[in-house]
N, CA, C and O atoms as a GROMACS GRO file, in nm:
protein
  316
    1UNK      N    1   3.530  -1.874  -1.035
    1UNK     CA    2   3.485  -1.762  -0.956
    1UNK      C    3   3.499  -1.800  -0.808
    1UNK      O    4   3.438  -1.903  -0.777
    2UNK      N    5   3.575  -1.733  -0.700
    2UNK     CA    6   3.571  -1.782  -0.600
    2UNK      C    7   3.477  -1.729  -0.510
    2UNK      O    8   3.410  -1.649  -0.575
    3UNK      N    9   3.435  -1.732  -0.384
    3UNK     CA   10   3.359  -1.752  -0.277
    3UNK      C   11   3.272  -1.585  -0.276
    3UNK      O   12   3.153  -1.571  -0.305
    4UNK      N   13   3.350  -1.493  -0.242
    4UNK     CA   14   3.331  -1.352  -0.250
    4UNK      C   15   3.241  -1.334  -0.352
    4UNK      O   16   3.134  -1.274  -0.344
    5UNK      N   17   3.306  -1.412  -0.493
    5UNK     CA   18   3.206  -1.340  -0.633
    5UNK      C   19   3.107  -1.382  -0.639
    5UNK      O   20   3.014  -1.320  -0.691
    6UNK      N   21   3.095  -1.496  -0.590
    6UNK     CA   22   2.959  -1.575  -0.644
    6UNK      C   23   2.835  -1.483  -0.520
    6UNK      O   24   2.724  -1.434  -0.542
    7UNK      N   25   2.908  -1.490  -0.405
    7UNK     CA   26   2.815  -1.433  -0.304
    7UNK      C   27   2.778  -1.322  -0.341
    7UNK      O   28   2.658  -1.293  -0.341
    8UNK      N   29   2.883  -1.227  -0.386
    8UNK     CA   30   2.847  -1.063  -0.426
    8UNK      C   31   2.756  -1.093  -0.580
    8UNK      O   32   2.682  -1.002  -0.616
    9UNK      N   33   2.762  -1.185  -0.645
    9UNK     CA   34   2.676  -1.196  -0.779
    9UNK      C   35   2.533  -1.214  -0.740
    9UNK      O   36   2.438  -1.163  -0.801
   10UNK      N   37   2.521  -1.318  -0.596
   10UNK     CA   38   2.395  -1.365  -0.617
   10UNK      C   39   2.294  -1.274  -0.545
   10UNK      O   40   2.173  -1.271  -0.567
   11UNK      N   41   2.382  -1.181  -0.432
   11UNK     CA   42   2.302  -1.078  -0.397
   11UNK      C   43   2.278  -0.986  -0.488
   11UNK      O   44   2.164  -0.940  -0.501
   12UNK      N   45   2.381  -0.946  -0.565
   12UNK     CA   46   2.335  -0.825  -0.694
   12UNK      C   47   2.180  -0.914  -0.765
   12UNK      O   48   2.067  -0.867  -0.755
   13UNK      N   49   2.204  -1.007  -0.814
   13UNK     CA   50   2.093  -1.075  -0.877
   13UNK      C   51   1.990  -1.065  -0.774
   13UNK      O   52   1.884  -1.050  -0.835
   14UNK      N   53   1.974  -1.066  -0.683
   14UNK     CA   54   1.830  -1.106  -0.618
   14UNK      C   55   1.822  -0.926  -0.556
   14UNK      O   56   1.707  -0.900  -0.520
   15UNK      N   57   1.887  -0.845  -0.546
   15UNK     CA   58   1.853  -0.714  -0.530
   15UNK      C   59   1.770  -0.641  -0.651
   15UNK      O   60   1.665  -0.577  -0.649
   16UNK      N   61   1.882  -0.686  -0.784
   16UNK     CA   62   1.821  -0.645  -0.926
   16UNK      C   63   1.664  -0.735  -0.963
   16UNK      O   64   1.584  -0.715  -1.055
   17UNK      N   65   1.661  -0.807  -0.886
   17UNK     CA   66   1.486  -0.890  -0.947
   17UNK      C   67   1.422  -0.854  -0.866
   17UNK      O   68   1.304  -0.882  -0.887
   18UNK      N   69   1.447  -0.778  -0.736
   18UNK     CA   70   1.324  -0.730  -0.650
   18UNK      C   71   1.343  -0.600  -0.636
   18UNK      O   72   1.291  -0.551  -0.536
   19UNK      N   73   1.409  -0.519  -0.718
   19UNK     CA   74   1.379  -0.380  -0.752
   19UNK      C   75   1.296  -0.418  -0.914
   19UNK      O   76   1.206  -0.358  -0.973
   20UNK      N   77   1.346  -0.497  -0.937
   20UNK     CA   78   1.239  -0.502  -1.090
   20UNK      C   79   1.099  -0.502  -1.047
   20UNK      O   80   1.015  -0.426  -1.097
   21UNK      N   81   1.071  -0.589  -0.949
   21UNK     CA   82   0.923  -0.625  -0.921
   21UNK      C   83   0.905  -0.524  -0.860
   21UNK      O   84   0.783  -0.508  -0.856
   22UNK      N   85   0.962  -0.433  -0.802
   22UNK     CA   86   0.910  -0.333  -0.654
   22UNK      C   87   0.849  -0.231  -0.781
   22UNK      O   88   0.744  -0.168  -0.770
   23UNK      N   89   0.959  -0.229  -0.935
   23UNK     CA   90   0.914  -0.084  -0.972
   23UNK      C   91   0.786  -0.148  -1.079
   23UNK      O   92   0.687  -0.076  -1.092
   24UNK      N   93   0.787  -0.219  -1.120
   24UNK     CA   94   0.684  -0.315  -1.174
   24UNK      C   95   0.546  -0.309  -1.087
   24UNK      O   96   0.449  -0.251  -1.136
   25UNK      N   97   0.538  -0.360  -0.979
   25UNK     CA   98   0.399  -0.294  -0.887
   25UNK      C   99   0.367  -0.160  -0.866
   25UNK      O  100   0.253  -0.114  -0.864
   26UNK      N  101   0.489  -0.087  -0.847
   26UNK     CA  102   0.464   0.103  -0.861
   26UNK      C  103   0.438   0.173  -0.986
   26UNK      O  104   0.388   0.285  -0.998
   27UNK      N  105   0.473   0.104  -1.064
   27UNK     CA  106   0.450   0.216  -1.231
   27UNK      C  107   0.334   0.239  -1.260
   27UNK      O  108   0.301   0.330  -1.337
   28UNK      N  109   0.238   0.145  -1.191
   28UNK     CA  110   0.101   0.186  -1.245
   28UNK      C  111   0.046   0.315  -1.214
   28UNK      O  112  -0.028   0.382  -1.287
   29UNK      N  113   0.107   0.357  -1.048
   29UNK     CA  114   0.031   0.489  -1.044
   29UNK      C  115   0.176   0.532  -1.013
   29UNK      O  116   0.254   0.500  -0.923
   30UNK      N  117   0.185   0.615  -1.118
   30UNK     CA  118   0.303   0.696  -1.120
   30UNK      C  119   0.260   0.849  -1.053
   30UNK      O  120   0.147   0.893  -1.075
   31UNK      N  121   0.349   0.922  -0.977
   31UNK     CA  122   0.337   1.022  -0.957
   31UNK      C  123   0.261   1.137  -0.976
   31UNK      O  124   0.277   1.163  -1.095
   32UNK      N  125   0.180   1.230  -0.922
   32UNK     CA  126   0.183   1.347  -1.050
   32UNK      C  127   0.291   1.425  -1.043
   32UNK      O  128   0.373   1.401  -0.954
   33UNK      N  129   0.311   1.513  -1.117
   33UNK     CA  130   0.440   1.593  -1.153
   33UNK      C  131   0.428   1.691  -1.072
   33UNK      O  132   0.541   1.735  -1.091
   34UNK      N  133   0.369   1.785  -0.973
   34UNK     CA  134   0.414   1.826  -0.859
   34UNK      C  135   0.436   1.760  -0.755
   34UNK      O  136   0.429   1.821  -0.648
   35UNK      N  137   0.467   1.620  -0.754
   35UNK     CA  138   0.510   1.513  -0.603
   35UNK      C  139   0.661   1.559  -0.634
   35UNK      O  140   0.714   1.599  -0.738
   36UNK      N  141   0.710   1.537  -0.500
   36UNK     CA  142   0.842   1.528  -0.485
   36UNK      C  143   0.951   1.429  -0.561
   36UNK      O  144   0.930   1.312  -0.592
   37UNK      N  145   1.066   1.503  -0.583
   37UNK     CA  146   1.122   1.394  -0.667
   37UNK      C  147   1.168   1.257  -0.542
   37UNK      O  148   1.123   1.243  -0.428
   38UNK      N  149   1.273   1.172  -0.615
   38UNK     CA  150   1.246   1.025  -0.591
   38UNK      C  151   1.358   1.029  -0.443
   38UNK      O  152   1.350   0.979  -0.331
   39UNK      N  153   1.452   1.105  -0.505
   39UNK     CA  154   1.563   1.139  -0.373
   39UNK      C  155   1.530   1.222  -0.235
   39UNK      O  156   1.602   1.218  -0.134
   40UNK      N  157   1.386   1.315  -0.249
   40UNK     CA  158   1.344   1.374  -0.115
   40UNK      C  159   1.259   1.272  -0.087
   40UNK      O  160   1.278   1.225   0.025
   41UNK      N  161   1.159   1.215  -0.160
   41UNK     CA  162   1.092   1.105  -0.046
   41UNK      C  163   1.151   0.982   0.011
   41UNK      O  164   1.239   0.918  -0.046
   42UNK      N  165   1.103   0.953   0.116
   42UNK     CA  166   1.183   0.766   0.172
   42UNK      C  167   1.062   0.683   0.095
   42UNK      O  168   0.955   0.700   0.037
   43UNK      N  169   1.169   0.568   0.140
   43UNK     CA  170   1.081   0.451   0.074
   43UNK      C  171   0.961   0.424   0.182
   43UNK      O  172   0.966   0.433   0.305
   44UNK      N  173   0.837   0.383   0.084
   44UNK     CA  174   0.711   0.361   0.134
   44UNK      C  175   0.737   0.219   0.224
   44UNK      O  176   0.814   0.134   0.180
   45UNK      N  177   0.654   0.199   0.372
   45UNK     CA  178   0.722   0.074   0.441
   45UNK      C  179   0.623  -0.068   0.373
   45UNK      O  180   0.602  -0.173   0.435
   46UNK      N  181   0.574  -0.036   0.236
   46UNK     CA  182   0.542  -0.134   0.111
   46UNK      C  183   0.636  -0.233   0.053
   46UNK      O  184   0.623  -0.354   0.039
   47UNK      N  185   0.746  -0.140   0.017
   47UNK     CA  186   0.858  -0.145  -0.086
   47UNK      C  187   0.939  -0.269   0.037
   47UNK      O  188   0.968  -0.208   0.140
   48UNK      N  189   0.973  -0.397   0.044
   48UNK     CA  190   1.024  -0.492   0.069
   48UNK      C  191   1.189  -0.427   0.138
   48UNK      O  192   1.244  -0.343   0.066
   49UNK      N  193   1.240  -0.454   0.233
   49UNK     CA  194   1.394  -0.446   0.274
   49UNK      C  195   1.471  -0.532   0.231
   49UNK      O  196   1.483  -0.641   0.287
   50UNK      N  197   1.551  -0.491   0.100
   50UNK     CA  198   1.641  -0.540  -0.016
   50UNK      C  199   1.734  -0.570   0.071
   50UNK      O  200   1.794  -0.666   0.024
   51UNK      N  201   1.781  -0.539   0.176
   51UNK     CA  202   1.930  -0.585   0.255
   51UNK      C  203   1.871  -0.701   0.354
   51UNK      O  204   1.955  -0.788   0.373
   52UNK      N  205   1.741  -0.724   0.424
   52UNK     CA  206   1.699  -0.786   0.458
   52UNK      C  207   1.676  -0.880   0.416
   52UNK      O  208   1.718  -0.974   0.484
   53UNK      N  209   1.606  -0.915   0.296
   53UNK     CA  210   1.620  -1.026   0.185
   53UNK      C  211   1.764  -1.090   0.145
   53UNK      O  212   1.802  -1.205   0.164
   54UNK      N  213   1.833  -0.984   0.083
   54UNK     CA  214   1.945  -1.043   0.094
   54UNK      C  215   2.025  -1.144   0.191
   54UNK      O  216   2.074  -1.246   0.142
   55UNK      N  217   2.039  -1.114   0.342
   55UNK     CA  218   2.095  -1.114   0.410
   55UNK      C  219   1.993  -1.286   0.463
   55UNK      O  220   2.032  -1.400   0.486
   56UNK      N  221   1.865  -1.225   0.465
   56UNK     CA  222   1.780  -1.403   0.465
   56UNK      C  223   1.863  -1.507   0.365
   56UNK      O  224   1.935  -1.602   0.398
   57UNK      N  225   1.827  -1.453   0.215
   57UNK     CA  226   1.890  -1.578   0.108
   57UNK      C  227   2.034  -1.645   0.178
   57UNK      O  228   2.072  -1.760   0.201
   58UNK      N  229   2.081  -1.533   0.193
   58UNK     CA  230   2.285  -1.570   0.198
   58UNK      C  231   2.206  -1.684   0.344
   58UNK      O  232   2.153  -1.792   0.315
   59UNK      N  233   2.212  -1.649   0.445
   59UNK     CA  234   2.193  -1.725   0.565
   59UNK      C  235   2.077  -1.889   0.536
   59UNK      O  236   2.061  -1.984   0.612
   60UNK      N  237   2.032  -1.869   0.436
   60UNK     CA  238   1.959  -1.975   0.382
   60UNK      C  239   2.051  -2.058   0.321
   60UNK      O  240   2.037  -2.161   0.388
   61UNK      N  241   2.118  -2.077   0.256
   61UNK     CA  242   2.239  -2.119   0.168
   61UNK      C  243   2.350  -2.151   0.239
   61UNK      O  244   2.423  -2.247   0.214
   62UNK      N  245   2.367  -2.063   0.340
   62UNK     CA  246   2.514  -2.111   0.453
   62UNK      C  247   2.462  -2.099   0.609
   62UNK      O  248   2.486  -1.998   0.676
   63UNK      N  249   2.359  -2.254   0.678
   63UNK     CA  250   2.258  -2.226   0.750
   63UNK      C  251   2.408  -2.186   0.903
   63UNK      O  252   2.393  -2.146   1.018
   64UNK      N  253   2.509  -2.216   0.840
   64UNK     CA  254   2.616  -2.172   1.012
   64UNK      C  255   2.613  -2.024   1.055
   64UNK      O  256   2.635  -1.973   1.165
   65UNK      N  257   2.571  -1.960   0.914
   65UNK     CA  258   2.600  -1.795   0.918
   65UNK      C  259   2.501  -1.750   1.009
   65UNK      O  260   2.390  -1.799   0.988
   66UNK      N  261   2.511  -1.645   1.132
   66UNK     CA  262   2.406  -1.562   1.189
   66UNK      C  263   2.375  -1.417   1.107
   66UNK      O  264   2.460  -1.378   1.027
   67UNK      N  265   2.268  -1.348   1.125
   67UNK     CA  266   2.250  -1.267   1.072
   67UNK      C  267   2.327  -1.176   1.132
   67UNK      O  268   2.347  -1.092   1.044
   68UNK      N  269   2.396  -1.133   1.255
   68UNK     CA  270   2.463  -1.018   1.241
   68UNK      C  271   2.582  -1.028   1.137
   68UNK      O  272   2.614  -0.934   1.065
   69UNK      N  273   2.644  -1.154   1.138
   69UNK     CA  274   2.793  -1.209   1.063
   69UNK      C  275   2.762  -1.138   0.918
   69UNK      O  276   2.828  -1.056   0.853
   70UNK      N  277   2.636  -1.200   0.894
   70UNK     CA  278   2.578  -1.135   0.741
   70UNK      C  279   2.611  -1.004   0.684
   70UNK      O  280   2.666  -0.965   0.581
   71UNK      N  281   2.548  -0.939   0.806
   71UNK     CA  282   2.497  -0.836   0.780
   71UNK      C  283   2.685  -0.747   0.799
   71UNK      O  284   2.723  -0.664   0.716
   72UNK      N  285   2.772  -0.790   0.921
   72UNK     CA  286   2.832  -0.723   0.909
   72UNK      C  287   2.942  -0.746   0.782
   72UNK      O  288   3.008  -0.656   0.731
   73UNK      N  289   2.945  -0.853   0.754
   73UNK     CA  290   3.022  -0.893   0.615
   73UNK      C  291   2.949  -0.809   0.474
   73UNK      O  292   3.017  -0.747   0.391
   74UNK      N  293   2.793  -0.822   0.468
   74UNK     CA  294   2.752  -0.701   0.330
   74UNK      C  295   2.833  -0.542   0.373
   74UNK      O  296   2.884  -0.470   0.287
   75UNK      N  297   2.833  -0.509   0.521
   75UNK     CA  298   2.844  -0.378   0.512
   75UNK      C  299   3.018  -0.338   0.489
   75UNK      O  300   3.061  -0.226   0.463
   76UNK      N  301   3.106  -0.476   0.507
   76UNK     CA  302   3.249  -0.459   0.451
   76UNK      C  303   3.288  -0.471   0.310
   76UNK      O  304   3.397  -0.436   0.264
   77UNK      N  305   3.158  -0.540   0.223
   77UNK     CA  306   3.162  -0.553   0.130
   77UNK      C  307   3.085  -0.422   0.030
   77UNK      O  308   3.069  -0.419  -0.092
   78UNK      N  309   3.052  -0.336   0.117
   78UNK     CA  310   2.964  -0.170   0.066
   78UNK      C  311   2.846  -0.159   0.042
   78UNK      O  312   2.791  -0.064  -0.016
   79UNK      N  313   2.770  -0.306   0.106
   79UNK     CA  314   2.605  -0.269   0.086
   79UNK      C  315   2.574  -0.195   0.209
   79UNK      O  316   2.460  -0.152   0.228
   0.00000   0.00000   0.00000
């Protein structure tokens, strides 16, 4: 696997385990059924910044990288 995959794997992995936990702390109080659905509300400023995290791990792992480099490399890559 070269350089690209492993990077694009390990962010999918650490996006997919902290949407697990984000919806894991929210299910308990679920909605009532006249709230808005999930696409008109924004995210509560609770819910953790998944690109932010990301963009920490990667720069943790490759300490030369700055966070704009990061950030502008996820957004060529379509996060």
């Amino acid at each position: 696997m070269n350089k690209y995959d492993k990077e694009f794997s390990e962010a999918m992995r650490l996006k997919l385990r902290l949407n697990r936990e984000a919806r894991s702390k929210g299910s308990a109080a679920s909605p009532p059924p006249s709230a808005p659905s999930a696409e008109s509300v924004s995210a509560p400023t609770s819910v953790p910044n998944f690109r932010d995290e990301a963009i920490r791990a990667t720069m943790a792992r490759h300490p030369g990288l700055t966070y704009e480099e990061v950030q502008a490399d996820m957004k060529a890559m379509g996060f």
